[in-house]
C-alpha positions as CSV (number, residue, x, y, z in Angstrom):
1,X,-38.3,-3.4,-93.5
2,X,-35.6,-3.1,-90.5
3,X,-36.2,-6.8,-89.5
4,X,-34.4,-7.4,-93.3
5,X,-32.0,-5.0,-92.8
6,X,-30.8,-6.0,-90.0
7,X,-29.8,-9.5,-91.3
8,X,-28.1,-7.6,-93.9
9,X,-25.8,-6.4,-91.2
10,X,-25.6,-9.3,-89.6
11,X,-24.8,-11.1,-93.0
12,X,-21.6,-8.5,-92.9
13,X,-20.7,-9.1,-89.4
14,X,-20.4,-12.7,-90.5
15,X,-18.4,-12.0,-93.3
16,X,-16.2,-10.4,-91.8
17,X,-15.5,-12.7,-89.1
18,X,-14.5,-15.0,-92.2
19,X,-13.1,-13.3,-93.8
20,X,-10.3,-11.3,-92.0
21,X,-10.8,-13.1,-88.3
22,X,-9.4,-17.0,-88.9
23,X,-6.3,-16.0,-88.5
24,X,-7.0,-14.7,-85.1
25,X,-9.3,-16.9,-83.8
26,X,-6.8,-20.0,-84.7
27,X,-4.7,-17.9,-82.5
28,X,-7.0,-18.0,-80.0
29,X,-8.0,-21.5,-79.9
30,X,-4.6,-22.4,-79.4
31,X,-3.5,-20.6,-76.8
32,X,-6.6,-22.1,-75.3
33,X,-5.7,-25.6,-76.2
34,X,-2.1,-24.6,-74.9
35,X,-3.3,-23.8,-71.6
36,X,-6.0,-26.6,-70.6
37,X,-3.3,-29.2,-72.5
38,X,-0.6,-27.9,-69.0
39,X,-3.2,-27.8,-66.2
40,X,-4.3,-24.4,-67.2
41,X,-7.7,-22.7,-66.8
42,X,-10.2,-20.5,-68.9
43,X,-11.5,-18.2,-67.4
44,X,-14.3,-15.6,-69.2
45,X,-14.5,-12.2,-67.4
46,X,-18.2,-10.2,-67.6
47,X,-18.6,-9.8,-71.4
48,X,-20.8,-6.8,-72.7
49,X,-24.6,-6.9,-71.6
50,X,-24.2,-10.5,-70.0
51,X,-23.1,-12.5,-72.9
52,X,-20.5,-14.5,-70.8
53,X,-23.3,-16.7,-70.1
54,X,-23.7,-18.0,-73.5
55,X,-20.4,-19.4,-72.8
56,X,-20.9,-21.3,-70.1
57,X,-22.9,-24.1,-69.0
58,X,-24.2,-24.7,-72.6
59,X,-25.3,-27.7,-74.2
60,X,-22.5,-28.3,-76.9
61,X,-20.1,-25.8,-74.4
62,X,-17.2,-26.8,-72.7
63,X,-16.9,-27.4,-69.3
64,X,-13.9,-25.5,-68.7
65,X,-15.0,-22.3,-69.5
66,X,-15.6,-20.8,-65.7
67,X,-17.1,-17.3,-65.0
68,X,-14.9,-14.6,-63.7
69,X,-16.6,-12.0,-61.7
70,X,-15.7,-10.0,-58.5
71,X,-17.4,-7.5,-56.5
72,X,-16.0,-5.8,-53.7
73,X,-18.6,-4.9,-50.6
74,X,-17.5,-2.5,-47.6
75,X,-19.4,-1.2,-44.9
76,X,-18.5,2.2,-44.0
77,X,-21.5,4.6,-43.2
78,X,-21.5,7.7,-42.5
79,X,-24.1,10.8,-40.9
80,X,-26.5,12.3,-43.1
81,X,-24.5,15.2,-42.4
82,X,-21.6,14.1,-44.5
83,X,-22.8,11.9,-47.1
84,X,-21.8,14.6,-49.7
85,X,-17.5,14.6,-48.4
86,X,-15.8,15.1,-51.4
87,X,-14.4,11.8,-52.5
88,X,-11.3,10.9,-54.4
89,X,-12.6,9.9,-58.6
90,X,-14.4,6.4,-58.2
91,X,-12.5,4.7,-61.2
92,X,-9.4,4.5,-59.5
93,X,-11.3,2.7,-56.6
94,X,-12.3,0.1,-59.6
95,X,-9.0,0.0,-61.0
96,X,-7.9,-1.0,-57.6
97,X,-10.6,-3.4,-57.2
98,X,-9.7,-5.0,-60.4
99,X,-6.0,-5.4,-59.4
100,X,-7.1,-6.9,-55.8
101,X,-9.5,-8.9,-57.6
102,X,-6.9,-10.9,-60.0
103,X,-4.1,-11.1,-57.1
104,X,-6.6,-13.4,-54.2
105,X,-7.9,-14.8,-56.9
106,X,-7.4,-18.6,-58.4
107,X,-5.9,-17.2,-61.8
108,X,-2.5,-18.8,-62.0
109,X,0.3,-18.3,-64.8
110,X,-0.9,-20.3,-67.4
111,X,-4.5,-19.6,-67.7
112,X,-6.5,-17.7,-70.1
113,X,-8.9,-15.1,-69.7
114,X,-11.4,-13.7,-72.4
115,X,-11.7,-9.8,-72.0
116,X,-14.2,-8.0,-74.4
117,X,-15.1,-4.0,-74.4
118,X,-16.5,-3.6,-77.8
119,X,-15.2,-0.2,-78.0
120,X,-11.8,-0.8,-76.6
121,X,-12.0,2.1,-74.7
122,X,-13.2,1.2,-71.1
123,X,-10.9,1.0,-67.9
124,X,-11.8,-2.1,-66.3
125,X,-11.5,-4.3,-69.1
126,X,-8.2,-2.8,-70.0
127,X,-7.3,-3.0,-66.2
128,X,-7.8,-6.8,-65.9
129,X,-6.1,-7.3,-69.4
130,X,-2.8,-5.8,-67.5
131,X,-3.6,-6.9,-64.2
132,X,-3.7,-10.5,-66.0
133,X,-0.8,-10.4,-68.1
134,X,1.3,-9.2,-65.7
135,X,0.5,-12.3,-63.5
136,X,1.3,-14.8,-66.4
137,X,-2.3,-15.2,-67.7
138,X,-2.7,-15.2,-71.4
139,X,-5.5,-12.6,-72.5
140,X,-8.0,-13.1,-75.4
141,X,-9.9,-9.6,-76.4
142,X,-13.4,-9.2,-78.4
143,X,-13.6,-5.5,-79.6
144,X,-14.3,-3.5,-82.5
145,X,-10.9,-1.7,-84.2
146,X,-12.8,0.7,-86.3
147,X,-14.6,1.8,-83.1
148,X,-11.8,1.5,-80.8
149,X,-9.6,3.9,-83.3
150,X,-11.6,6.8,-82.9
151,X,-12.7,7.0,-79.4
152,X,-10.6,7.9,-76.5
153,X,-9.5,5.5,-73.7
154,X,-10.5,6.1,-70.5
155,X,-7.8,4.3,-68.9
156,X,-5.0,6.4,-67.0
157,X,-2.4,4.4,-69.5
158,X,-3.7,5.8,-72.2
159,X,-4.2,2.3,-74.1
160,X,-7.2,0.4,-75.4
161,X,-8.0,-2.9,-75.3
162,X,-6.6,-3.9,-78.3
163,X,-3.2,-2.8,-77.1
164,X,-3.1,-4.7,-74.2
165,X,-4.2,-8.5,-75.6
166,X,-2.2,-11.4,-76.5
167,X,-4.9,-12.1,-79.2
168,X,-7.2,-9.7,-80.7
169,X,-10.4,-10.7,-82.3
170,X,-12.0,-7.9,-84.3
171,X,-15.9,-7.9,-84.0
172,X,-16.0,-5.6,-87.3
173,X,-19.2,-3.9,-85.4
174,X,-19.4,-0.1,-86.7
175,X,-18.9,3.2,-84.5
176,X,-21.3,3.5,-82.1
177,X,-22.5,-0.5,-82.4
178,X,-26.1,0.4,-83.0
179,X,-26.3,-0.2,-87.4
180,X,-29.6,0.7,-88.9
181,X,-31.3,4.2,-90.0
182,X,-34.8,4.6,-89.5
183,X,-36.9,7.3,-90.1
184,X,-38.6,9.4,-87.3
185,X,-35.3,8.3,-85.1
186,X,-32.4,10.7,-84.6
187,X,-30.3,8.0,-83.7
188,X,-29.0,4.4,-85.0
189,X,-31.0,1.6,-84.0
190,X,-30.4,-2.3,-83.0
191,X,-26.7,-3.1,-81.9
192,X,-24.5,-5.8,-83.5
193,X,-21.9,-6.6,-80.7
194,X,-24.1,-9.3,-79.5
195,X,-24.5,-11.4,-82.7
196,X,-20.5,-10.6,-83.1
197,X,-19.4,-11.6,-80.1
198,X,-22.0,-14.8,-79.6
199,X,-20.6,-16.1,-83.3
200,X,-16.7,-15.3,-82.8
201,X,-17.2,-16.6,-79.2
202,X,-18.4,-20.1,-80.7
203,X,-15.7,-20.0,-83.8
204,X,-13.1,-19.8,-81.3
205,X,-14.3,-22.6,-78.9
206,X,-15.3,-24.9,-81.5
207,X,-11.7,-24.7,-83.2
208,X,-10.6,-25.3,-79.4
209,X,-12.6,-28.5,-78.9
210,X,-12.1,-29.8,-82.7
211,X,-8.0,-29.2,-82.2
212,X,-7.7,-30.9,-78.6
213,X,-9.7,-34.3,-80.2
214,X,-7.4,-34.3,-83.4
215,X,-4.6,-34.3,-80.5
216,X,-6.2,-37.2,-79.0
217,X,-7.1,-35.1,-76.3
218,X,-11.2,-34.6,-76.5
219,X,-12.4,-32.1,-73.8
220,X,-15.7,-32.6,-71.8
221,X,-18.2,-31.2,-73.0
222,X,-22.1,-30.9,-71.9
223,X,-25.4,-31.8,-73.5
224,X,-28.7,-31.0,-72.9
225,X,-30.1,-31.5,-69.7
226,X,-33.8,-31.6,-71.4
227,X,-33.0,-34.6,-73.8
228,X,-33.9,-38.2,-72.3
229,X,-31.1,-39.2,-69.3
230,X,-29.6,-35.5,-69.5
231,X,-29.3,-34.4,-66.3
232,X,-27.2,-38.0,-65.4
233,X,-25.4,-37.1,-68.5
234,X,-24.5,-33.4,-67.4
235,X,-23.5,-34.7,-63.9
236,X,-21.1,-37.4,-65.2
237,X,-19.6,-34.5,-67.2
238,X,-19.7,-32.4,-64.6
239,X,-17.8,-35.0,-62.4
240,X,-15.6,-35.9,-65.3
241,X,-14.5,-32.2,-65.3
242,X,-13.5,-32.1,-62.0
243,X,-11.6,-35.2,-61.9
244,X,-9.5,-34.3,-64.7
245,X,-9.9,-30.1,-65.0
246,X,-11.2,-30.2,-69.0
């Protein structure tokens, strides 16, 4: 059945991420460590489908990890008459959003950022990894290297994601994402990213939180706000956060 083969791919995803990822992810977790251990910040940009929120806000989750989003709005209509002017190609217009976004924002030298486009290939993600590094920030990237080594980039520099990390954390997820045959379908079905991503995600920040209280440096962390006296619980670690920035 596809319900059991799926958790035979997902069985390999986890393998892999033990297997040939430790290495990396200790990397990770201690340029993280680095940074909040010198005032720095950790920042998680929009990971594929929305997963950035499993990051944040979490029972078990750090406080420091804050949400990195931008969105540029501008008011400039036009006449029906000339809605269809030719226009100059919209991903330079993102590419220039992305670079705005990183310069007025609160990302300082120091901080980290976590990046992910699971097949390396996409311009904004690349953009912010640049736009990042060459403001000081450290850059973490989630993506798949057998996927990213056959696809083209999309970005004007040629590069994919991988290329333009301080840490790369391989997902292992295959070509395409999407893992399982299945007759009457002309197409794979059920992606991988997700459970990738979620588990390295968690590897990482748990080797973060672990190193920091061996350095006599425990972070705050949250707990859930449906167990008995949780919401005062979140709110003192919420005002714990903010008094001391992790």
């Amino acid at each position: 059945m596809i319900s059991q083969q799926y958790l035979v791919k997902v069985r390999e995803i986890l393998n892999h991420l033990e297997q040939t990822q430790m290495s990396a992810i200790e990397r990770a977790a201690e340029l993280i460590a680095k940074a909040l251990t010198h005032q720095g910040l950790v920042y998680c940009a929009e990971l594929g489908h929305g997963l950035q929120a499993d990051f944040i806000n979490r029972a078990g989750g750090l406080a420091a990890i804050q949400s990195f989003t931008f969105n540029v709005s501008v008011a400039s209509s036009v006449p029906r008459c000339y809605q269809n002017r030719p226009r100059g190609d919209h991903w330079e217009q993102d590419l220039e959003t992305v670079r705005f976004a990183v310069q007025s924002s609160n990302l300082r030298s120091g901080d980290v950022m976590l990046v992910s486009s699971v097949s390396g290939r996409n311009r904004v993600p690349v953009e912010l990894a640049l736009a990042c590094r060459a403001k000081g920030i450290r850059v973490i990237g989630f993506t798949s290297l057998a996927y990213s080594r056959v696809v083209a980039a999309l970005h004007p520099s040629g590069r994919r994601l991988a290329e333009v990390v301080d840490v790369v954390i391989d997902l292992g997820v295959p070509l395409g994402d999407a893992a399982l045959d299945v007759p009457g379908y002309d197409a794979k079905l059920i992606p991988l990213s997700g459970v990738a991503l979620d588990v390295a995600g968690w590897m990482m920040l748990g080797r973060v939180m672990e190193m920091m209280a061996e350095r006599g440096q425990p972070l705050t962390v949250f707990s859930s706000i449906n167990l008995e006296g949780g919401e005062e619980r979140y709110r003192q670690s919420q005002e714990q956060y903010e008094k001391r920035g992790f």
